[in-house]
N, C-alpha and C positions, 0 to 999 in steps of 0.2 A: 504494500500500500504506500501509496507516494507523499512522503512527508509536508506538512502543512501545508496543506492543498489549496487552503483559501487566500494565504499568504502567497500563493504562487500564481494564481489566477490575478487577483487582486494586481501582482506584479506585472502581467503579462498586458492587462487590459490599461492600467498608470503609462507603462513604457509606449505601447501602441498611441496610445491618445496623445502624449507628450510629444514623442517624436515626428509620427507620422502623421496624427491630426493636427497639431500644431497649435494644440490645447493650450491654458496657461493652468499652473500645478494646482490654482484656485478651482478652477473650471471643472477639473477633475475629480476636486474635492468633492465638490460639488455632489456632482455626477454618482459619485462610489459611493456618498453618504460617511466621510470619514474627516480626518483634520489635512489640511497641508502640509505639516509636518509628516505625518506619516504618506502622503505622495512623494513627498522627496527620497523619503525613506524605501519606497517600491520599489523605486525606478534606482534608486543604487543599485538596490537588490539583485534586480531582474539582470543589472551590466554585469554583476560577482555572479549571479547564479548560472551566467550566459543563455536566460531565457530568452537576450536581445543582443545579437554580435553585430557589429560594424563592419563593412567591406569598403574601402577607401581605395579609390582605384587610380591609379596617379597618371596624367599623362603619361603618353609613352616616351612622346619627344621633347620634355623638359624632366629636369631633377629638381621638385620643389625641394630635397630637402637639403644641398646645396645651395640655394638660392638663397634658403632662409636662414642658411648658418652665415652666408656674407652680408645678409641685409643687416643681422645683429652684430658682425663685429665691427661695420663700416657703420653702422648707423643711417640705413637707406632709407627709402618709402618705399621701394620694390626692388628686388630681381630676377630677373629670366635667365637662368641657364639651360642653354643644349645639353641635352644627354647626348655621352659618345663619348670617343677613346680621344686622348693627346691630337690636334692636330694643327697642320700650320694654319696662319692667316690668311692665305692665298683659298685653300678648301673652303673657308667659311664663309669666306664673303655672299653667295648666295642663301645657305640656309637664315645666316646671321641678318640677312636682309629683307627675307619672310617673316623672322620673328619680329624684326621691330615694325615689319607693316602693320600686323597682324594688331598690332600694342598701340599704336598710332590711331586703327582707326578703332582701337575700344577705346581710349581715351580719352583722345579730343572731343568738344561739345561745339556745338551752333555758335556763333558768335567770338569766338578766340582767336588769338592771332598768334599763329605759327611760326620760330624762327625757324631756319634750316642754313645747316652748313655746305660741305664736300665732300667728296669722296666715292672710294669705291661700294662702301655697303650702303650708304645713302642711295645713290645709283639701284642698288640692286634694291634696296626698301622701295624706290619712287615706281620700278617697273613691277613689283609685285602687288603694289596697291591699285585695286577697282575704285574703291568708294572711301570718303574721307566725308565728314560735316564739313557743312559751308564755314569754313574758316578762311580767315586773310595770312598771306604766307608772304614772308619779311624774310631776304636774303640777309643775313648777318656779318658776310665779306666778299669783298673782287675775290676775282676768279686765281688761286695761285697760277705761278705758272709749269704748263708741261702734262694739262688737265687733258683727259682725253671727253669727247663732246658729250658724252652722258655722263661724266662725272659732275660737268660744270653747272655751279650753285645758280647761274640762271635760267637752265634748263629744267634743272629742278622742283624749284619754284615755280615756273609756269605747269610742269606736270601737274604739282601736288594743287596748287591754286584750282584749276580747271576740272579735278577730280570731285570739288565741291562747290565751286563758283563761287568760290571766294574770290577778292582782288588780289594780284599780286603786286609785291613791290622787289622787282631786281635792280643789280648793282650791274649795271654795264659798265665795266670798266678793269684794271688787275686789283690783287691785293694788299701789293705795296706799292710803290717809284724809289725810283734811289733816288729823287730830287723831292725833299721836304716842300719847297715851294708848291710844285704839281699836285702832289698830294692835300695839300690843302685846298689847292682851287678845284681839285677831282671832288673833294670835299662838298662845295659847294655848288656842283652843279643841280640842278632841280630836280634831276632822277635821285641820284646818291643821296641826296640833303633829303627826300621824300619819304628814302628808304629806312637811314640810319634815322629818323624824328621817330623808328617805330620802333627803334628795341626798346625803349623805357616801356612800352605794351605789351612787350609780348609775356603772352602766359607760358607757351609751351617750346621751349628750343631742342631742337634731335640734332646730335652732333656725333662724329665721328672723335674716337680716342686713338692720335696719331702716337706711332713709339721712334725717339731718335735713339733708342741704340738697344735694339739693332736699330735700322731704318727702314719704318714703314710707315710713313706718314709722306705725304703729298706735299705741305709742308717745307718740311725737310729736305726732301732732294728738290725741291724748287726755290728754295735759298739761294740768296748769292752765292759765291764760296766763302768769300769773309763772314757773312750773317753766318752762316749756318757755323763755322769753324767757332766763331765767337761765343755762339749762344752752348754749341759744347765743351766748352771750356771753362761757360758760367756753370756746367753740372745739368742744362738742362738732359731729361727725357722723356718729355710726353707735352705734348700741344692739347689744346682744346680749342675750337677758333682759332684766335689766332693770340690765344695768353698760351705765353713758353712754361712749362713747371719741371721744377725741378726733383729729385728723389723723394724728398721730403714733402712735394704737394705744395712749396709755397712756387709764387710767380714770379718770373726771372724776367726783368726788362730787356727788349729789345728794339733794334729801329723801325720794327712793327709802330711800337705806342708812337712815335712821331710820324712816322711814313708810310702807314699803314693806311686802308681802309678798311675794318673790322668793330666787330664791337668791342669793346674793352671789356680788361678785367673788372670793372665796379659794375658794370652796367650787366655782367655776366653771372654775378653773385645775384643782382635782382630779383631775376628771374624766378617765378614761384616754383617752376619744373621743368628739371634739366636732365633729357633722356639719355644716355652715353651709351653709345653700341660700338663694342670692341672686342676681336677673339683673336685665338692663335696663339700658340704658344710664345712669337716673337713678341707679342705686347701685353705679355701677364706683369711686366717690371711696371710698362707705362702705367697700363691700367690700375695697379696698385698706388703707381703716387699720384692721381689725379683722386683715388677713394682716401687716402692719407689727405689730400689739401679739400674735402670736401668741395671737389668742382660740382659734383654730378648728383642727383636725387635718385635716379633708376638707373640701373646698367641691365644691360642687354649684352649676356657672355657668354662663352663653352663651358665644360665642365671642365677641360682638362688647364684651361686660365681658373677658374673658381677651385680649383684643386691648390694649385699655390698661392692661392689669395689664403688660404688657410694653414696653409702652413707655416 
């Protein structure tokens, strides 16, 4: 004869109503003719007694529980990591480009204004995206140089604009001058001046996490050769736009801040949500000191980078 039968039933019917009906423990009370105290007390029950088991079924192609060991020791609002073995940077660019589509267009809402950077997994996020809410998309820098035509952050922009009818606002123009003068009258012309009036707006910026060492940032081998020799010598390894950082995650000035056309680093902190999508084993170092300078609120990474982030 099966031990307190009434206590089991009783458990059986608390747990069904709580979880599946979507009861509250009052309701139940209610219902069973008992206290709420002892509902709470069923429904333990029923979990120790395994009257009521859990099946938790995890993506196939993400490792939430990778994700959520890096959101805790960076201190994120989210991460996505790819499930899969060790792999370079070059392999991911497509998958890594689905997943932030995929994030992009759960995220964003009617009305917001989107910045967007360069790059190759930008690129590959803008061609995987169908549909995006009407948001307004704000290029955030000229074009470095040495860009191949779907990387470049004007093209970009109009893709991602046009997927929701939003406006857009591009930078026609590079992303530095070695002539400080040009640079500021680039500054001011009515496209550029229309564009940069909108980072102080934007809610949501998706940028690429470039790595100078090794080198895989866009960036970076499209530096002069003095810029770029300079800026590793300050210690930089990881770009974001167009703010240098160094191992440590703080920001290393460059002829960018005078000569540049980018958003800056203050106007870069503003920003309420700042998506950083970076994989491959070449840029687990960068990756790391851009989560060290707290650039970035979500990352979008591999497991085999989210592996050294923890160690």
């Amino acid at each position: 004869m099966p031990r307190r039968p009434l206590q089991r039933v009783q458990a059986a019917l608390a747990a069904r109503r709580y979880f599946l009906g979507q009861q509250t423990k009052s309701q139940i009370a209610d219902e069973l003719g008992i206290s709420r105290f002892k509902v709470a007390r069923l429904i333990d029950a029923a979990i120790e007694q395994k009257i009521i088991e859990f099946v938790i079924t995890e993506p196939d192609d993400l490792n939430a529980e990778l994700g959520e060991a890096i959101r805790t020791k960076y201190g994120l609002r989210a991460v996505l990591v790819l499930e899969g073995p060790d792999l370079s940077t070059s392999a991911l660019t497509a998958p890594l480009g689905n997943l932030a589509a995929s994030l992009l267009d759960e995220t964003l809402e009617d009305g917001q204004t989107l910045g967007v950077a360069w790059g190759r997994t930008l690129a590959a996020m803008a061609k995987a995206l169908v549909h995006l809410p009407k948001v307004d998309v704000v290029q955030v820098a000229g074009a470095p140089g040495g860009l191949e035509i779907a990387q470049n952050p004007v093209e970009l922009v109009h893709r991602l604009s046009s997927l929701g009818g939003g406006k857009a606002y591009p930078i026609y123009g590079p992303m530095w001058t070695e002539d400080p003068t040009l640079a500021q009258r680039l500054r001011q012309e009515s496209a550029v001046a229309a564009a940069m009036q909108k980072y102080g707006s934007i809610d949501v910026l998706v940028v690429g996490i470039g790595s100078w060492t090794p080198a895989e940032s866009c960036l970076c081998s499209g530096f002069p050769a003095a810029w770029r020799q300079e800026a590793l010598d300050a210690g930089v390894v990881a770009d974001v736009c167009g703010t240098l950082i160094d191992r440590e995650g703080r920001e290393t000035p460059s002829k960018l801040d005078e000569q540049g056309l980018s958003i800056t680093a203050e106007q870069l902190r503003r920003i309420p949500q700042v998506i950083g999508i970076g994989g491959g084993l070449e840029k687990a170092g960068a990756i790391a000191a851009v989560l060290r300078g707290d650039w970035i609120d979500v990352l979008v990474t591999d497991a085999g980078v989210a592996r050294r982030l923890l160690t």
